[in-house]
C-alpha positions as a Python dict, from the first residue, in 0.01 Angstrom:
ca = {
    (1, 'X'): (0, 0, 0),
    (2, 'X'): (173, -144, 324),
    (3, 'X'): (481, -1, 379),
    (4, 'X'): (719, -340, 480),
    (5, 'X'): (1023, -130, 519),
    (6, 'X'): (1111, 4, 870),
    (7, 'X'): (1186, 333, 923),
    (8, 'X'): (1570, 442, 895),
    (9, 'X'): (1735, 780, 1098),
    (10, 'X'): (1711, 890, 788),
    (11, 'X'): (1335, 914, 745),
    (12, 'X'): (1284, 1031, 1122),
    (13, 'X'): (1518, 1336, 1059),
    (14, 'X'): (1313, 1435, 737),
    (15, 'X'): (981, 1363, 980),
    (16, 'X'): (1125, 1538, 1219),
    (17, 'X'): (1194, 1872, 934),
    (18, 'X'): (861, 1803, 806),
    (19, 'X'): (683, 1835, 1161),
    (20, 'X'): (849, 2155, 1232),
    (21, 'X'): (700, 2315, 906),
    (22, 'X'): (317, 2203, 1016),
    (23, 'X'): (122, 2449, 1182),
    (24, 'X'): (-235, 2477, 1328),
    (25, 'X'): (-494, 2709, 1110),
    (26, 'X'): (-858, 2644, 1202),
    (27, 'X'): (-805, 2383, 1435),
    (28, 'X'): (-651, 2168, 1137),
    (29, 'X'): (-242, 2089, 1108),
    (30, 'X'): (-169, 2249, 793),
    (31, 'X'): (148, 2221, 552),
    (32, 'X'): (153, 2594, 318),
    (33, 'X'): (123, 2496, -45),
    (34, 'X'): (516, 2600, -111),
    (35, 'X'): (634, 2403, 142),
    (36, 'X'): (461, 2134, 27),
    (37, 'X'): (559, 2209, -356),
    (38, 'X'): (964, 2186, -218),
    (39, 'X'): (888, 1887, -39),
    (40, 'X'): (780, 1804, -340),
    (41, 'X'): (1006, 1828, -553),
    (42, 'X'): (774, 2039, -796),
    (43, 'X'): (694, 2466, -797),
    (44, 'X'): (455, 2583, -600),
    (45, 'X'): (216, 2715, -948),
    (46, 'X'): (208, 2316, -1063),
    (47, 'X'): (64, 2180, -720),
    (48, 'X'): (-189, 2460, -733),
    (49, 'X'): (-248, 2380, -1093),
    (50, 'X'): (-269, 2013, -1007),
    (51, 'X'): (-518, 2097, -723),
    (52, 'X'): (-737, 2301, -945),
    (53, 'X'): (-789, 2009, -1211),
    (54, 'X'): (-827, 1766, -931),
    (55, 'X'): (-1074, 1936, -750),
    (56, 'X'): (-1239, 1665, -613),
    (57, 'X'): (-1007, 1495, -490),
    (58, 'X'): (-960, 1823, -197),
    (59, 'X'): (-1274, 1881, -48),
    (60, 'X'): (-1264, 2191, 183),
    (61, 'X'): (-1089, 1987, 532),
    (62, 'X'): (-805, 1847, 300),
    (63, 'X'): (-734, 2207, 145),
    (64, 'X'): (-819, 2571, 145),
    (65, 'X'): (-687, 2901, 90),
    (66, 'X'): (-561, 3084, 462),
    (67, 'X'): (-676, 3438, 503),
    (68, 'X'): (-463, 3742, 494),
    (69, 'X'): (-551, 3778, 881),
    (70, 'X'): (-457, 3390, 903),
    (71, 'X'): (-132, 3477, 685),
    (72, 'X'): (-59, 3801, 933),
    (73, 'X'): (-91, 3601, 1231),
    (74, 'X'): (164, 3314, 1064),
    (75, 'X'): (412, 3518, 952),
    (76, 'X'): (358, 3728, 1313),
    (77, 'X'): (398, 3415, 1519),
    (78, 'X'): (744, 3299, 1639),
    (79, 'X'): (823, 3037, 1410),
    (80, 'X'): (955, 3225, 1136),
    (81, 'X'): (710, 3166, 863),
    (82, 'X'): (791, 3373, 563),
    (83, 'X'): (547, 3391, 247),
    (84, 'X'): (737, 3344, -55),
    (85, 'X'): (881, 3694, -219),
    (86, 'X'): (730, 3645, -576),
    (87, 'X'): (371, 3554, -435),
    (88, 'X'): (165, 3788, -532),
    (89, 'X'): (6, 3970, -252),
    (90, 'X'): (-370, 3910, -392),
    (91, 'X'): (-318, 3542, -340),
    (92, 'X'): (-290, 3408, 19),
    (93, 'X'): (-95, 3012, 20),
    (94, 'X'): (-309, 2693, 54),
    (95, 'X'): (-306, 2508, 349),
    (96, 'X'): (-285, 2117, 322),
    (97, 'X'): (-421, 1928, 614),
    (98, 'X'): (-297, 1544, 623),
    (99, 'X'): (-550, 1387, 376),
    (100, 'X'): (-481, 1706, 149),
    (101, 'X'): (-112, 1646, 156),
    (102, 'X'): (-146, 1286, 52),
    (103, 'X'): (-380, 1294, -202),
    (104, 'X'): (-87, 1625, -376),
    (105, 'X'): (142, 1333, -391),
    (106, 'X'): (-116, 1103, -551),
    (107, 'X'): (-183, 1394, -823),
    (108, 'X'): (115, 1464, -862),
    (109, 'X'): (271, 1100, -885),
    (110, 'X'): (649, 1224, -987),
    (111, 'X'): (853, 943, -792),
    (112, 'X'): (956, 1216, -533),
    (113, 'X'): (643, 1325, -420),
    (114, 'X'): (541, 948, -378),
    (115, 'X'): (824, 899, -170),
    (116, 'X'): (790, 1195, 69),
    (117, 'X'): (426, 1161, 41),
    (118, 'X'): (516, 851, 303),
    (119, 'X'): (714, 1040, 519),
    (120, 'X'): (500, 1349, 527),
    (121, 'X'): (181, 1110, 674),
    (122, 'X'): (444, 967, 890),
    (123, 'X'): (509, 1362, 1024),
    (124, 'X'): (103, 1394, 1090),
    (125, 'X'): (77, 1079, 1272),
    (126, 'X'): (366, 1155, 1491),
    (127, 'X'): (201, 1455, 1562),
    (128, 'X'): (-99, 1325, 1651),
    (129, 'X'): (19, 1067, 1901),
    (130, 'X'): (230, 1323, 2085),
    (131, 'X'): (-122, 1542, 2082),
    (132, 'X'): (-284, 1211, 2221),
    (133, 'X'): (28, 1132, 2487),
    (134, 'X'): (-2, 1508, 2599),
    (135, 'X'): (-390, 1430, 2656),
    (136, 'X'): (-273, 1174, 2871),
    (137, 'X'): (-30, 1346, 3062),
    (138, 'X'): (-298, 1568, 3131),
    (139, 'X'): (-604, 1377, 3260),
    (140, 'X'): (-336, 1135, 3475),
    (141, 'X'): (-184, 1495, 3637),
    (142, 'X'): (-555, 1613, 3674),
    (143, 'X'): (-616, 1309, 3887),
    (144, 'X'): (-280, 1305, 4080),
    (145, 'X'): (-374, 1674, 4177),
    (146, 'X'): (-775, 1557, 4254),
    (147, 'X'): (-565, 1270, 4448),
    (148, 'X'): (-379, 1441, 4630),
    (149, 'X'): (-595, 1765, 4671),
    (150, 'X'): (-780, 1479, 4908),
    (151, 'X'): (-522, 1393, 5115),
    (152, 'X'): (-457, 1739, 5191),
    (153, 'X'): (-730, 1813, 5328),
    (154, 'X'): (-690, 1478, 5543),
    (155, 'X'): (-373, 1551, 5628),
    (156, 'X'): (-497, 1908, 5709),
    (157, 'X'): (-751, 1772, 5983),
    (158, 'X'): (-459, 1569, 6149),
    (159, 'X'): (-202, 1862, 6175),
    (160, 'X'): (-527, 2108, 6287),
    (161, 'X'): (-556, 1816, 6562),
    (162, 'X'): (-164, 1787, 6672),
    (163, 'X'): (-156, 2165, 6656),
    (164, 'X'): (-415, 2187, 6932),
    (165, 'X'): (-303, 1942, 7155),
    (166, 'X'): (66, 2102, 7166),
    (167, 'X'): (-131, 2449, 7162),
    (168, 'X'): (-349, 2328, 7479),
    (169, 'X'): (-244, 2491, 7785),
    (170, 'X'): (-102, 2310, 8040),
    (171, 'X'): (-276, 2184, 8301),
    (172, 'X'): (-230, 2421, 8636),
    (173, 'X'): (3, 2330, 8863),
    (174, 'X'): (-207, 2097, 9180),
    (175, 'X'): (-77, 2117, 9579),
    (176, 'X'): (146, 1814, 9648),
    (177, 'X'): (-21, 1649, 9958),
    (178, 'X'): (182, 1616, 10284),
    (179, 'X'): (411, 1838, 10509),
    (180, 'X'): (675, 2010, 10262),
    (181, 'X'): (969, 2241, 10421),
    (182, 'X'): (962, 2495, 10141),
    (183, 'X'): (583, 2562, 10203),
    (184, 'X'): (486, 2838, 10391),
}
């Protein structure tokens, strides 16, 4: 499907809600299964249910089930996370990566979850370029500091060099030839 539509300030506010609720577990970008289910539009026990009949569609990288230690360290972290009240504590929340979260809406298929299903790949993607700008920003600063890290040192030799020619003692003081009065 090619989306024709451009996107509205609309759509980047809900991005930019979605991104805040994405998190890194194991190196993936994750959205917790009832975050996704609000998103949604549906409870968090149907998109499990869904997942569980679809299970192929959600191979391991698209879904999986966080660890208590992995749900400590979440709800631990600064950003606020919060496990839902009437989860039972024997169940930990599924995290969707990107392809995970996409192919909930395409199980799913209620009208809603096609139509944040859009913005919530939208949310990824903008994630991953500002991951790939910050790369950028990194290896260009790496070289400005290998740059210039060079020219100090240049610029080190040439103030060692002034330093010892104004340091240089000055040269001693030579007898002025021919009859002066103040000579004795």
């Amino acid at each position: 499907m090619l989306f024709t539509k451009s996107m509205n300030t609309e759509d980047t506010a809900d991005t930019d809600s979605i991104i805040h609720s994405i998190r890194v577990v194991r190196g993936h970008r994750i959205l917790l299964d009832y975050e996704l289910a609000a998103l949604y539009g549906v409870t968090t026990k149907r998109l499990n249910e869904q997942v569980k009949r679809n299970v192929a569609r959600f191979p391991d990288d698209f879904v999986f089930r966080l660890t208590p230690h992995e749900l400590d360290e979440l709800e631990t972290s600064n950003d606020g996370t919060q496990a839902q009240a009437h989860r039972s504590s024997r169940f930990t929340p599924w995290g969707f990566a990107e392809h995970g979260a996409l192919a909930a809406s395409f199980v799913l298929a209620t009208p809603q979850a096609i139509a944040v299903g859009e913005l919530v790949v939208r949310a990824f993607v903008r994630l991953r370029k500002l991951a790939a700008s910050h790369d950028e920003l990194a290896r260009r600063l790496t070289a400005l500091e290998e740059k210039v890290g060079a020219h100090d040192e240049d610029l080190q030799v040439v103030y060692d060099a002034l330093r010892r020619l104004i340091e240089s003692p000055a040269p001693p003081p030579t007898r002025r030839i021919g009859f002066h009065a103040d000579d004795s």
